[in-house]
ModelCIF file with pLDDT and N, C-alpha, C, O atoms, coordinates in Angstrom:
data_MODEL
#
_entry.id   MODEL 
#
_entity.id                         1 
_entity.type                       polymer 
_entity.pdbx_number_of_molecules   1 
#
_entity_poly.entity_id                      1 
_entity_poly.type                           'polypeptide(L)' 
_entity_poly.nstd_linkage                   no 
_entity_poly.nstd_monomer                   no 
_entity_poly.pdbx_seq_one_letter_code       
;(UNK)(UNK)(UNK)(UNK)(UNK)(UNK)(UNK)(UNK)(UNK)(UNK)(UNK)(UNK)(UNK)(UNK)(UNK)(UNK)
(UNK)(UNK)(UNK)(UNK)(UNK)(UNK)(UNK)(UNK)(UNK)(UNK)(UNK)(UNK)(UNK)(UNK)(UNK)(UNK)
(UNK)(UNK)(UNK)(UNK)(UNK)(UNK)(UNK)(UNK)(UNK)(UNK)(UNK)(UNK)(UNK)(UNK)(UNK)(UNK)
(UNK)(UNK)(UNK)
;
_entity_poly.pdbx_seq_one_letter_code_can   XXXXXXXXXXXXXXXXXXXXXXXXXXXXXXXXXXXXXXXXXXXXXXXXXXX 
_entity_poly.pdbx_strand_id                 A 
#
loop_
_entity_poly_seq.entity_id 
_entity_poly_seq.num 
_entity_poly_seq.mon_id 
_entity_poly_seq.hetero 
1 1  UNK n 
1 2  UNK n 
1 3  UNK n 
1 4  UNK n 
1 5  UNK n 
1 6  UNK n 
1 7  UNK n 
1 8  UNK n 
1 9  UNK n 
1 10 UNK n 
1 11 UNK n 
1 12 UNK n 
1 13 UNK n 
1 14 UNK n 
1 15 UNK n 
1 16 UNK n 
1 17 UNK n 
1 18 UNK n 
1 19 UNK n 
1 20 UNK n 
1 21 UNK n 
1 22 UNK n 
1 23 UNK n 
1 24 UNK n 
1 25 UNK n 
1 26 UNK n 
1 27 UNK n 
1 28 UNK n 
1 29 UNK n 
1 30 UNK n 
1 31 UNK n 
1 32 UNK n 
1 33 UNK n 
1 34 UNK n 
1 35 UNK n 
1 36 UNK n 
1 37 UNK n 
1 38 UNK n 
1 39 UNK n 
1 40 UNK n 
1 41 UNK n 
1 42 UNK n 
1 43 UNK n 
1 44 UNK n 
1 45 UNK n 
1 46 UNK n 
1 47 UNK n 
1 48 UNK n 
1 49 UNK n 
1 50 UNK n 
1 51 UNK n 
#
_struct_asym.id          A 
_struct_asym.entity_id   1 
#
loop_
_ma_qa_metric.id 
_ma_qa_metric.mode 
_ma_qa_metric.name 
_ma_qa_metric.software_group_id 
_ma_qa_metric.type 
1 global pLDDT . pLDDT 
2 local  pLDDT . pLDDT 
#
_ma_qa_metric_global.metric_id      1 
_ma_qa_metric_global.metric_value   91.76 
_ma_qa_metric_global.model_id       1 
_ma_qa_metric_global.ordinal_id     1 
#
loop_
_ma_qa_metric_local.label_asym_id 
_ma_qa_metric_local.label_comp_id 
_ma_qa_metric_local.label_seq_id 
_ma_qa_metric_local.metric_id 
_ma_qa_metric_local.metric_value 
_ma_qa_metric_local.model_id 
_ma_qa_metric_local.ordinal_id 
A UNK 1  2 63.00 1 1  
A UNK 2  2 87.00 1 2  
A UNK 3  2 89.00 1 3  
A UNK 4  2 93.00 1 4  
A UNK 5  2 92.00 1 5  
A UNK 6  2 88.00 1 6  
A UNK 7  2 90.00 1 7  
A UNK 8  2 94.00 1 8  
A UNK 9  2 91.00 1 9  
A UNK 10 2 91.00 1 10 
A UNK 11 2 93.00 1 11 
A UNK 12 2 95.00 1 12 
A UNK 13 2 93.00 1 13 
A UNK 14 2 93.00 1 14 
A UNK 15 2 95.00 1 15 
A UNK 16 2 93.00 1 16 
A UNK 17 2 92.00 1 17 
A UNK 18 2 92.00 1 18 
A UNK 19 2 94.00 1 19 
A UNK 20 2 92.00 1 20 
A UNK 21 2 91.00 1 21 
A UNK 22 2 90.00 1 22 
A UNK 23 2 92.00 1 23 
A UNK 24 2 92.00 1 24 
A UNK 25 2 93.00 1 25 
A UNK 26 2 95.00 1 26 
A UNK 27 2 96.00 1 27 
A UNK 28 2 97.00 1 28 
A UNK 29 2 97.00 1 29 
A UNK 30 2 97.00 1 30 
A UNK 31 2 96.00 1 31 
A UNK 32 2 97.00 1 32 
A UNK 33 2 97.00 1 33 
A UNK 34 2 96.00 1 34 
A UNK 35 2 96.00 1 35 
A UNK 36 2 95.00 1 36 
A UNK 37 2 95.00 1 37 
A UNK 38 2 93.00 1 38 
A UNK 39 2 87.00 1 39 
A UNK 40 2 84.00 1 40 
A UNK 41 2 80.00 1 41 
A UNK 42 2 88.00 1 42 
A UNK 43 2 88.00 1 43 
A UNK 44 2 93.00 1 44 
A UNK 45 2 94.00 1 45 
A UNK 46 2 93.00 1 46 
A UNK 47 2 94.00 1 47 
A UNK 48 2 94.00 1 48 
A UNK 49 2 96.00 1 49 
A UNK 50 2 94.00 1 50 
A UNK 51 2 80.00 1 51 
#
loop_
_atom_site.group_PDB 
_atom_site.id 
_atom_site.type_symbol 
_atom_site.label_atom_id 
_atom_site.label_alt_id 
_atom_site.label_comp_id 
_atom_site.label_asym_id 
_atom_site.label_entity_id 
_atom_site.label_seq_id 
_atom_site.pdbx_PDB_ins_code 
_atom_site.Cartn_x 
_atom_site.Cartn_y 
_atom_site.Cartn_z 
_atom_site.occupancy 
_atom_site.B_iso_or_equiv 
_atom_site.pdbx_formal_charge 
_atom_site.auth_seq_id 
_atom_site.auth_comp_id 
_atom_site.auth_asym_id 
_atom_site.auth_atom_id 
_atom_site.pdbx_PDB_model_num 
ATOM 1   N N  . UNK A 1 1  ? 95.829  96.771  84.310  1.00 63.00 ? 1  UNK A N  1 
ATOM 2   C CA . UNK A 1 1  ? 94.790  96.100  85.073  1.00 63.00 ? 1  UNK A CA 1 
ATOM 3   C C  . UNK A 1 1  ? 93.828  97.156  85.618  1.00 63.00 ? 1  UNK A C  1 
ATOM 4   O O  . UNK A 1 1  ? 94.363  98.194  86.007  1.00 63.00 ? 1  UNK A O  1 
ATOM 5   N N  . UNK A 1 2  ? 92.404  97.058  85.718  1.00 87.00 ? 2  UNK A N  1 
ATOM 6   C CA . UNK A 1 2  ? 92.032  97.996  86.087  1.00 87.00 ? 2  UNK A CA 1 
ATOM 7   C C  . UNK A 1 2  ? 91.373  97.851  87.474  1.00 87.00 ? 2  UNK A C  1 
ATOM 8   O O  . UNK A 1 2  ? 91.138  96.798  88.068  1.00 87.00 ? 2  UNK A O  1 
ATOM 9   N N  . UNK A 1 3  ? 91.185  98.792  87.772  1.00 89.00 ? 3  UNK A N  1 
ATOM 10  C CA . UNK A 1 3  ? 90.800  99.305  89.366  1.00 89.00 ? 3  UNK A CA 1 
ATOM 11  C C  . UNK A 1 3  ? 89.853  98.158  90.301  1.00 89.00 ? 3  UNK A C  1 
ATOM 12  O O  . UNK A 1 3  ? 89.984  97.768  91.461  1.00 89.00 ? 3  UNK A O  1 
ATOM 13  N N  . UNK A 1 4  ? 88.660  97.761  89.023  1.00 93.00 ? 4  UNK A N  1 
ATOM 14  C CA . UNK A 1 4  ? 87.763  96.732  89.597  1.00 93.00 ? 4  UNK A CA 1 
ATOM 15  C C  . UNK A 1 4  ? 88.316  95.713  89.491  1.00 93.00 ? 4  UNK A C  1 
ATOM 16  O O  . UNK A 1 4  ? 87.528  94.966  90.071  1.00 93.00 ? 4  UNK A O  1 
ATOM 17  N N  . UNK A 1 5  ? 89.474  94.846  89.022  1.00 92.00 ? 5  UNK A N  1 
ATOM 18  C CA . UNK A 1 5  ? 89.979  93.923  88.954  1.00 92.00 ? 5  UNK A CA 1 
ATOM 19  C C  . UNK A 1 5  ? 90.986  93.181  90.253  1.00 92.00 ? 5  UNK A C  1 
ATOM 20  O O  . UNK A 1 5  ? 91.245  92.003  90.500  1.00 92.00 ? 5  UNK A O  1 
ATOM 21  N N  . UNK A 1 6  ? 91.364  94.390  90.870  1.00 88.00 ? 6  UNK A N  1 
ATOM 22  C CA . UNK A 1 6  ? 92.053  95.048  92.152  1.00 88.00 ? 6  UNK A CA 1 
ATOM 23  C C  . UNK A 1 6  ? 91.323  94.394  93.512  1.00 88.00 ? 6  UNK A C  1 
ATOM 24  O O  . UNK A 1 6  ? 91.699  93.595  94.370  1.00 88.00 ? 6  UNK A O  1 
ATOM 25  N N  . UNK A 1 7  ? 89.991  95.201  93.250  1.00 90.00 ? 7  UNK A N  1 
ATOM 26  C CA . UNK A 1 7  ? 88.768  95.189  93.952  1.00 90.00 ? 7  UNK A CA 1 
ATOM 27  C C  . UNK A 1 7  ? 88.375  93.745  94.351  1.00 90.00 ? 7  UNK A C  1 
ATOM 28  O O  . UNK A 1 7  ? 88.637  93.268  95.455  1.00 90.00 ? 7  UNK A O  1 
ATOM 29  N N  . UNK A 1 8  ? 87.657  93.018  93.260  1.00 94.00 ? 8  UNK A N  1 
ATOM 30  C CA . UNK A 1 8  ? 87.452  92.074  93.605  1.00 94.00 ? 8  UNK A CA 1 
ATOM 31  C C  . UNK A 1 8  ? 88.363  90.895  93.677  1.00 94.00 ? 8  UNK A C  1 
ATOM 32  O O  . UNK A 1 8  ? 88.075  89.913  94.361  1.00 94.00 ? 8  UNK A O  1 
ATOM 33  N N  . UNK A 1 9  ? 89.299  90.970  93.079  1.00 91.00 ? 9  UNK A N  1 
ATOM 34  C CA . UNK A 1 9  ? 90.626  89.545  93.783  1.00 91.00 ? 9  UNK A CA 1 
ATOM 35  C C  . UNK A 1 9  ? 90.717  89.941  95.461  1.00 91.00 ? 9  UNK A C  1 
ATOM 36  O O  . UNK A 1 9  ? 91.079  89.077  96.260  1.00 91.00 ? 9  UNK A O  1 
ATOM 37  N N  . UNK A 1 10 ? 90.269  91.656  96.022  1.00 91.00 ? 10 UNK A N  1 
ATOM 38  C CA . UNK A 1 10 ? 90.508  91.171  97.399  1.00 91.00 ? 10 UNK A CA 1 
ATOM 39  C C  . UNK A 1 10 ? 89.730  91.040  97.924  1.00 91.00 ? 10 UNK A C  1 
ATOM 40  O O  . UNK A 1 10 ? 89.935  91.120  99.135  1.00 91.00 ? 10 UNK A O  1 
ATOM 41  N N  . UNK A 1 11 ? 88.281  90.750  97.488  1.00 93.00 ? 11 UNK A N  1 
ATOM 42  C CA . UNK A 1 11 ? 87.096  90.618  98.006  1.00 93.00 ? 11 UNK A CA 1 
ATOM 43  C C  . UNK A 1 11 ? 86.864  89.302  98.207  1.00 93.00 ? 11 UNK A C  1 
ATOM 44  O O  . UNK A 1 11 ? 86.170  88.867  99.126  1.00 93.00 ? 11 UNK A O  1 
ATOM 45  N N  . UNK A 1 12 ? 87.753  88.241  96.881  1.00 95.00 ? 12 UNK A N  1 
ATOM 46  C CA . UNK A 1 12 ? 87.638  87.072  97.168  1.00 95.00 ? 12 UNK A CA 1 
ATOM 47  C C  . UNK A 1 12 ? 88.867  86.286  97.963  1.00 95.00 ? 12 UNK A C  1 
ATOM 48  O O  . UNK A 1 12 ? 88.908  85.206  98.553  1.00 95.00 ? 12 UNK A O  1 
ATOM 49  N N  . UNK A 1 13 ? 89.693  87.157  97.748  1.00 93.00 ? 13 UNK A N  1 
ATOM 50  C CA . UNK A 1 13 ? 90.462  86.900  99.122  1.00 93.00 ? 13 UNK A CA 1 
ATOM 51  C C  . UNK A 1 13 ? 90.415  87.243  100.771 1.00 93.00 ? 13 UNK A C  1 
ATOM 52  O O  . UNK A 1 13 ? 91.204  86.950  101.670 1.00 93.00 ? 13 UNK A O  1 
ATOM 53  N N  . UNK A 1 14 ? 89.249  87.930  100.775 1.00 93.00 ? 14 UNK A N  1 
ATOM 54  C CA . UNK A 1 14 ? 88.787  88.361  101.939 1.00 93.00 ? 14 UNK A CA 1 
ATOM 55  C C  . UNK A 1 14 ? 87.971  87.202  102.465 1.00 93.00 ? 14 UNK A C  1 
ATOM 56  O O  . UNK A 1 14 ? 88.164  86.359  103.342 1.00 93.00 ? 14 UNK A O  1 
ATOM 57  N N  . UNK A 1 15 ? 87.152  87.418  101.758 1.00 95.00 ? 15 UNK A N  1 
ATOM 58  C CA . UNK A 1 15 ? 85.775  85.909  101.616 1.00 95.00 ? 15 UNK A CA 1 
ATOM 59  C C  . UNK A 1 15 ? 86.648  84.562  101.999 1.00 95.00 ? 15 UNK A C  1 
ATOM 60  O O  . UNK A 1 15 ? 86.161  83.841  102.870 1.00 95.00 ? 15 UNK A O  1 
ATOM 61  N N  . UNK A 1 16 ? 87.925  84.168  101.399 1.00 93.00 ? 16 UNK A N  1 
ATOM 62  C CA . UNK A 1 16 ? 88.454  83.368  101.444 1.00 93.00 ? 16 UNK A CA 1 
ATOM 63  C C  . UNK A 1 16 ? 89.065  83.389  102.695 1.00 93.00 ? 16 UNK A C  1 
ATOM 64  O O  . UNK A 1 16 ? 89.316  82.234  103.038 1.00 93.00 ? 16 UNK A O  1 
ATOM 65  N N  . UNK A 1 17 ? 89.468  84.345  103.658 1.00 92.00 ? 17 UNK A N  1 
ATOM 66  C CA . UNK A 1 17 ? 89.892  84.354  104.732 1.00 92.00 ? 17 UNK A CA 1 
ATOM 67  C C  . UNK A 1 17 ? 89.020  84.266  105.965 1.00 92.00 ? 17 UNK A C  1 
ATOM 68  O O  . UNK A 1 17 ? 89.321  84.733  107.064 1.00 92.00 ? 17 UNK A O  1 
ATOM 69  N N  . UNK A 1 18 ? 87.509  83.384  105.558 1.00 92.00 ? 18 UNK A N  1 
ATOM 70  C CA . UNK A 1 18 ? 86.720  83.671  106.322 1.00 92.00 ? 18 UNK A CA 1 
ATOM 71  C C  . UNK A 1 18 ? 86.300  85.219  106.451 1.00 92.00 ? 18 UNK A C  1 
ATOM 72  O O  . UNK A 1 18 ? 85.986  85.283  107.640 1.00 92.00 ? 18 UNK A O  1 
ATOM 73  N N  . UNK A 1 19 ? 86.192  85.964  106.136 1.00 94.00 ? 19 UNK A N  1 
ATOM 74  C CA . UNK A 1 19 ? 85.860  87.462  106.294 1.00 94.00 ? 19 UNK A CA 1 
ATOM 75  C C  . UNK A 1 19 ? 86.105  88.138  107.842 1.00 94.00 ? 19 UNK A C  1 
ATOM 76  O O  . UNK A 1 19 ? 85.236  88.563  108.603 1.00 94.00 ? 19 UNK A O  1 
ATOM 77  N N  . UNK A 1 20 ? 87.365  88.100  108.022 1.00 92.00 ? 20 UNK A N  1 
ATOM 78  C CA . UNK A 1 20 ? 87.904  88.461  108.878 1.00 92.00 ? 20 UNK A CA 1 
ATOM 79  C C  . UNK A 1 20 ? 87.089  90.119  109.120 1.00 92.00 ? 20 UNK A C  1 
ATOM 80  O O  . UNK A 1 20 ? 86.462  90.732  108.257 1.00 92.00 ? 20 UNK A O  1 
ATOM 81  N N  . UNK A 1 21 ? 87.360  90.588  110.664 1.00 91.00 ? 21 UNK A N  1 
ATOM 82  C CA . UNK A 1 21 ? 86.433  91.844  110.723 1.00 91.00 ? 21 UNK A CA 1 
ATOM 83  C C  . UNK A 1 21 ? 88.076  93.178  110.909 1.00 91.00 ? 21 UNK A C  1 
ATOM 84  O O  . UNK A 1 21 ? 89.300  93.054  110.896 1.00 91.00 ? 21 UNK A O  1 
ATOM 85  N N  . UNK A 1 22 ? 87.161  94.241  111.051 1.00 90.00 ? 22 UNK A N  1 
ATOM 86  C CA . UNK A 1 22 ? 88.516  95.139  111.151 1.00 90.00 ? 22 UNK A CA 1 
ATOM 87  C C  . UNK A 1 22 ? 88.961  95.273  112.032 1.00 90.00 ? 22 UNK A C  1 
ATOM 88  O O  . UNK A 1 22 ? 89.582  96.336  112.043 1.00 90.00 ? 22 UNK A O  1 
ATOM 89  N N  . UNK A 1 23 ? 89.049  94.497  113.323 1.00 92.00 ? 23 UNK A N  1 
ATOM 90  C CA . UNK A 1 23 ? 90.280  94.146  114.333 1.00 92.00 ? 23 UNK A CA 1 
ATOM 91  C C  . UNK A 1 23 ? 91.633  93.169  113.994 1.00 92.00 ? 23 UNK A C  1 
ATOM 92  O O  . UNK A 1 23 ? 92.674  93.046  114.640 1.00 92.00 ? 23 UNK A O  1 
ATOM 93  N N  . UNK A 1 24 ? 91.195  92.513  112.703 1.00 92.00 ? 24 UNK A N  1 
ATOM 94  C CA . UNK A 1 24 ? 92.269  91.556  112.412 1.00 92.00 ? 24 UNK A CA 1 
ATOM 95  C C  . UNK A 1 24 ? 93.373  92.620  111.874 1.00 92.00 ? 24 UNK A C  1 
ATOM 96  O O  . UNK A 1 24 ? 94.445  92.452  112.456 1.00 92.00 ? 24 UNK A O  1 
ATOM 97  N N  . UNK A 1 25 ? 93.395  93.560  111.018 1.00 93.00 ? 25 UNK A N  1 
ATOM 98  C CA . UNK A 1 25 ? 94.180  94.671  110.216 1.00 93.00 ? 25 UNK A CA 1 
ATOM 99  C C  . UNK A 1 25 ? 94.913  95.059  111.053 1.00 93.00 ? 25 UNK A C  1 
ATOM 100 O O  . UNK A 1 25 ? 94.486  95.293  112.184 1.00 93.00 ? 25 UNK A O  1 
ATOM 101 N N  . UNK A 1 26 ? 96.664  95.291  110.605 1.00 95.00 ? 26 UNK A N  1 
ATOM 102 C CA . UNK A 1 26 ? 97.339  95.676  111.404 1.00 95.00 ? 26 UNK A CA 1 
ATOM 103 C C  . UNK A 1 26 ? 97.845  96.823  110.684 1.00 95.00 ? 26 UNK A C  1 
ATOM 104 O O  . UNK A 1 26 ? 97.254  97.421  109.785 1.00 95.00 ? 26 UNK A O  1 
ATOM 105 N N  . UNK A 1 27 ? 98.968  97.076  111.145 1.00 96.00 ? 27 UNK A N  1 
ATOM 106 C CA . UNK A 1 27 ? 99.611  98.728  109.812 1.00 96.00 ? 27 UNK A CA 1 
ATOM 107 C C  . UNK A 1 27 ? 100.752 98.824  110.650 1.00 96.00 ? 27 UNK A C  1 
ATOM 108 O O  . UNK A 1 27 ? 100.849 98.957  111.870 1.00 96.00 ? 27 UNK A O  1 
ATOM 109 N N  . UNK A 1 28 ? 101.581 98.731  109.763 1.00 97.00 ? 28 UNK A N  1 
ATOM 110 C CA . UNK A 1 28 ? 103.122 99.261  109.962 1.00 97.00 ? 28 UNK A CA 1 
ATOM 111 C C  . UNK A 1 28 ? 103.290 100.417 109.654 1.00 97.00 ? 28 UNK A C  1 
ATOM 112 O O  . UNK A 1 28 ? 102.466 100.666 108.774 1.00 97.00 ? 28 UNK A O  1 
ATOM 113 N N  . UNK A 1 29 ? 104.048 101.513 109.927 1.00 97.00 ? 29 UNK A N  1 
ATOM 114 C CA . UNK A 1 29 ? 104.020 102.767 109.753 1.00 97.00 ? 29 UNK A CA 1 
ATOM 115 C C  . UNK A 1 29 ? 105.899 103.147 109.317 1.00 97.00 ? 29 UNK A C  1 
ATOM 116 O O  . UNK A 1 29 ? 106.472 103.403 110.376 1.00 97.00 ? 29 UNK A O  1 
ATOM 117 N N  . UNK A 1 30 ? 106.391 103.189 108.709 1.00 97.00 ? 30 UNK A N  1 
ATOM 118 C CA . UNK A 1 30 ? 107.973 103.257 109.142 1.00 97.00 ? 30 UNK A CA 1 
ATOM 119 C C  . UNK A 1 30 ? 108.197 104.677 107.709 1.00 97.00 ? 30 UNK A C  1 
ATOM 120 O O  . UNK A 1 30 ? 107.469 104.709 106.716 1.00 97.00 ? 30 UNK A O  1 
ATOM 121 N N  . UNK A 1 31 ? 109.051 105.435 107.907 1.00 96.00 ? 31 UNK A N  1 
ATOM 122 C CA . UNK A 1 31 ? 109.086 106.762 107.240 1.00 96.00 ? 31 UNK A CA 1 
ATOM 123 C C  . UNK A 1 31 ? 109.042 106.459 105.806 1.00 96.00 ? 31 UNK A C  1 
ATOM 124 O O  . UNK A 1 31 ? 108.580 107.226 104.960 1.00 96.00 ? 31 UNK A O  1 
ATOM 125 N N  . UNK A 1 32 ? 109.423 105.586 105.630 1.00 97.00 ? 32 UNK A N  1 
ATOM 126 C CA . UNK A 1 32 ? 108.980 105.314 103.732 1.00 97.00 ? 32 UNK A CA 1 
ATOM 127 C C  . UNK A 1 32 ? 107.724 104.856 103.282 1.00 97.00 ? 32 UNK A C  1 
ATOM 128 O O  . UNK A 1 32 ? 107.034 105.052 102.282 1.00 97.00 ? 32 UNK A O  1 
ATOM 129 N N  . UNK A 1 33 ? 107.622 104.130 104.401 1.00 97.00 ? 33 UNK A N  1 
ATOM 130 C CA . UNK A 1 33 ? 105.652 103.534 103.999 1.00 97.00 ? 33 UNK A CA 1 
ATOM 131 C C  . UNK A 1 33 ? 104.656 103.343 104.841 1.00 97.00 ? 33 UNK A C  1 
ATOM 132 O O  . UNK A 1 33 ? 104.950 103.994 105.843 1.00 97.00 ? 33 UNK A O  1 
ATOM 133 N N  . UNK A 1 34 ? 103.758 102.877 104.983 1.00 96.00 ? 34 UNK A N  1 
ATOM 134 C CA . UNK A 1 34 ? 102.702 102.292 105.319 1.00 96.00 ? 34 UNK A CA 1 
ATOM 135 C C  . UNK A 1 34 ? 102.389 100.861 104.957 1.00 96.00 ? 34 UNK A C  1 
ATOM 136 O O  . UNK A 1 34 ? 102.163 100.507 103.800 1.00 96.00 ? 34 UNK A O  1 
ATOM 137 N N  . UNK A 1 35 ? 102.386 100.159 105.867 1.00 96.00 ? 35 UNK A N  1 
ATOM 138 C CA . UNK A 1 35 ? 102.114 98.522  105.080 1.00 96.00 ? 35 UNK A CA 1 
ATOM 139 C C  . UNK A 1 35 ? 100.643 98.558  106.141 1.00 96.00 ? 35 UNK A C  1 
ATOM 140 O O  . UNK A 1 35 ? 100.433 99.144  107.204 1.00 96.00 ? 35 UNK A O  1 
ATOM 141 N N  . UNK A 1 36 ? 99.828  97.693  105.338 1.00 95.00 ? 36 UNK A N  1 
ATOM 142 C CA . UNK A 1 36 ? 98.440  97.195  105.847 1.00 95.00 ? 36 UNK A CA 1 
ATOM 143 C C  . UNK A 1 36 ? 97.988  95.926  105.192 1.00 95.00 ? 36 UNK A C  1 
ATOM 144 O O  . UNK A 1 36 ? 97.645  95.627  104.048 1.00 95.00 ? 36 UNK A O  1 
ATOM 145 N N  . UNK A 1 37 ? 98.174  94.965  106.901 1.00 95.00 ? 37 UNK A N  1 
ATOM 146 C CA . UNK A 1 37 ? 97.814  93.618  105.907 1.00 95.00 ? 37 UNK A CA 1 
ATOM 147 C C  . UNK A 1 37 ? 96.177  92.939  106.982 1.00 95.00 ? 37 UNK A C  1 
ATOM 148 O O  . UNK A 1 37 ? 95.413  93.441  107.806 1.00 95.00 ? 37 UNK A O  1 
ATOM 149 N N  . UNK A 1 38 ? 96.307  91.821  106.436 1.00 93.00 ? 38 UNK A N  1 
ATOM 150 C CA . UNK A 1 38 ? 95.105  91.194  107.300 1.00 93.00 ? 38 UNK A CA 1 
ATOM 151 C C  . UNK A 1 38 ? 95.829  89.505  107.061 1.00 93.00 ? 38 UNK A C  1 
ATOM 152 O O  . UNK A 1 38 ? 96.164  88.894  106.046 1.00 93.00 ? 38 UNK A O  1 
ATOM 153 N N  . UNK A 1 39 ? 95.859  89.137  108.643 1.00 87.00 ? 39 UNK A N  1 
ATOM 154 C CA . UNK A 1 39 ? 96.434  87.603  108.399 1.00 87.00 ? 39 UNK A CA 1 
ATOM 155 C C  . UNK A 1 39 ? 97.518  87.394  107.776 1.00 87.00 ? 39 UNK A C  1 
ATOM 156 O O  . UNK A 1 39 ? 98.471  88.123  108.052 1.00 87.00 ? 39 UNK A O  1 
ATOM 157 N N  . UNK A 1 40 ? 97.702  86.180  106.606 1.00 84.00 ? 40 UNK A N  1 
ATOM 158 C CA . UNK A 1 40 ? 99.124  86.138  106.240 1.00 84.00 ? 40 UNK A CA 1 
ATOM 159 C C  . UNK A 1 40 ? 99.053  86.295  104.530 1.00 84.00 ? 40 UNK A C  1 
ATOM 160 O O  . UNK A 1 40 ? 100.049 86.451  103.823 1.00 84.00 ? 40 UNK A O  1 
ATOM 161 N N  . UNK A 1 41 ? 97.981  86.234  104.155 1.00 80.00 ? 41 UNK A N  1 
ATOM 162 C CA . UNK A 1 41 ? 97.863  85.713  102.853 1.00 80.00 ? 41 UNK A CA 1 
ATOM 163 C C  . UNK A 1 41 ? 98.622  87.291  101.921 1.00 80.00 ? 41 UNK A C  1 
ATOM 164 O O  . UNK A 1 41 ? 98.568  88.426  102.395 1.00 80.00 ? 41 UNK A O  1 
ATOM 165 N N  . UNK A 1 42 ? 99.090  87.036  100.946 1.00 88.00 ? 42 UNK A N  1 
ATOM 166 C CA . UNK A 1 42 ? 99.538  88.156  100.346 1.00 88.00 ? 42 UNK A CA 1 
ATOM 167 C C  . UNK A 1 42 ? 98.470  89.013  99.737  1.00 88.00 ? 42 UNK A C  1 
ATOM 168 O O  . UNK A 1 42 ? 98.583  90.225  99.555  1.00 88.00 ? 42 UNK A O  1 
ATOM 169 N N  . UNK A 1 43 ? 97.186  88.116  99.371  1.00 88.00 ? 43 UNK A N  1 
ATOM 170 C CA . UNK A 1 43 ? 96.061  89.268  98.337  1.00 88.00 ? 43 UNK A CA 1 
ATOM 171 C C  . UNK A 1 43 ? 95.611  90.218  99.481  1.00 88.00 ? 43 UNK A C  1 
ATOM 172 O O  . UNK A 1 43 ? 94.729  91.053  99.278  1.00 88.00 ? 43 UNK A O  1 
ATOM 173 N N  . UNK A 1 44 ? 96.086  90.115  100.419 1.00 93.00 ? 44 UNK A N  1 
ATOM 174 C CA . UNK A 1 44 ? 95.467  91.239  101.700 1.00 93.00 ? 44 UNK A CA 1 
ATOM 175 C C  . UNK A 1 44 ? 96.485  91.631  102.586 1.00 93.00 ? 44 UNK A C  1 
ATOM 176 O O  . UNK A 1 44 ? 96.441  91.412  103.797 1.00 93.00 ? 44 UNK A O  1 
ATOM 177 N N  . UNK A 1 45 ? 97.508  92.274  101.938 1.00 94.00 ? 45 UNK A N  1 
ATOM 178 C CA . UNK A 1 45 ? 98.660  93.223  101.940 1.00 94.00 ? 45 UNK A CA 1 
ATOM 179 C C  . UNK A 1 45 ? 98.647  94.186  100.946 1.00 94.00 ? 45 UNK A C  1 
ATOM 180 O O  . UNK A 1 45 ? 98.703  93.777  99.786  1.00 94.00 ? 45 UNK A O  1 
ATOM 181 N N  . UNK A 1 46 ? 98.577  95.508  101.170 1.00 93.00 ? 46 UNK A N  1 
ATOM 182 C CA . UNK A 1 46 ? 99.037  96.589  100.505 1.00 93.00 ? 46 UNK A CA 1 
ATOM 183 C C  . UNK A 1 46 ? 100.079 97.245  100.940 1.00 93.00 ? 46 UNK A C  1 
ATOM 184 O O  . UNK A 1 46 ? 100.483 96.912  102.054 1.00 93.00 ? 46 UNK A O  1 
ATOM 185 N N  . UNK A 1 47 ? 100.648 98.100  100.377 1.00 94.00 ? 47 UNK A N  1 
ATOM 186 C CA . UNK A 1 47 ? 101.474 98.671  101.061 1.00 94.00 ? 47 UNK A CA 1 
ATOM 187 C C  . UNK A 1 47 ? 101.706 100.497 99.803  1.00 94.00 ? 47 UNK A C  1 
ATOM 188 O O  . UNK A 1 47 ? 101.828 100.744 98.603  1.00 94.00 ? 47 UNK A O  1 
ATOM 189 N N  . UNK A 1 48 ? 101.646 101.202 101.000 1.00 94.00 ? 48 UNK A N  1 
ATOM 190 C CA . UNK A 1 48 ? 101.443 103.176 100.525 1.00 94.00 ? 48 UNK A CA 1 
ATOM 191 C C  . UNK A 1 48 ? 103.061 103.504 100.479 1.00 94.00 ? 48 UNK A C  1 
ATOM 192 O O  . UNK A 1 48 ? 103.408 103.691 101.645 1.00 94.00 ? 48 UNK A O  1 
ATOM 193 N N  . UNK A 1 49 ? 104.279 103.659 99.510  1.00 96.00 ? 49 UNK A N  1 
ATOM 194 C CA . UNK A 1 49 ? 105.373 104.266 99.466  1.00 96.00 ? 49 UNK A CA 1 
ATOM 195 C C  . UNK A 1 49 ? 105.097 105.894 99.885  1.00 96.00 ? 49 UNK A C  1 
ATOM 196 O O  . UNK A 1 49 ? 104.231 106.620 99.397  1.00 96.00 ? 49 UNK A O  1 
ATOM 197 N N  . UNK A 1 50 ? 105.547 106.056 100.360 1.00 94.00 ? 50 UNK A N  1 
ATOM 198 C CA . UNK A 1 50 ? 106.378 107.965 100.680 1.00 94.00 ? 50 UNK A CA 1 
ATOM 199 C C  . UNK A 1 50 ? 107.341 108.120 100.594 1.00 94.00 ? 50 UNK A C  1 
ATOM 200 O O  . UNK A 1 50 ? 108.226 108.103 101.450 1.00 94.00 ? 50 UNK A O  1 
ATOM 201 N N  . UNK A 1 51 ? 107.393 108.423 98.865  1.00 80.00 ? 51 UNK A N  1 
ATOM 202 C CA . UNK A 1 51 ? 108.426 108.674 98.142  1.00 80.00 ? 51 UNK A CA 1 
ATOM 203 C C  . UNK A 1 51 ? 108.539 110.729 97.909  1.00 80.00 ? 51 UNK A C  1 
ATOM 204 O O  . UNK A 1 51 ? 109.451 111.226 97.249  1.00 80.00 ? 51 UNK A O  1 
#
């Protein structure tokens, strides 16, 4: 899948969330990862391993 494909499914899942601003973003921090979501929906969850 490539990079822009990434891109815009979360652009329209953003859009779709009303376009929430960057106070909604939260971030978990715990020694293996980083999670960063917005609201509940899954297309606006990532999450950074530290492997």
């Amino acid at each position: 899948m490539a990079l822009w494909d990434d891109i815009e499914r979360t652009l329209i899942a953003w859009q779709g969330a009303e376009r929430p601003d960057i106070g909604t973003v939260r971030l978990r921090v715990t020694p293996s990862s980083h999670t960063y979501w917005i609201g509940d929906g899954p297309a606006l969850r990532w999450e950074h391993r530290l492997t």
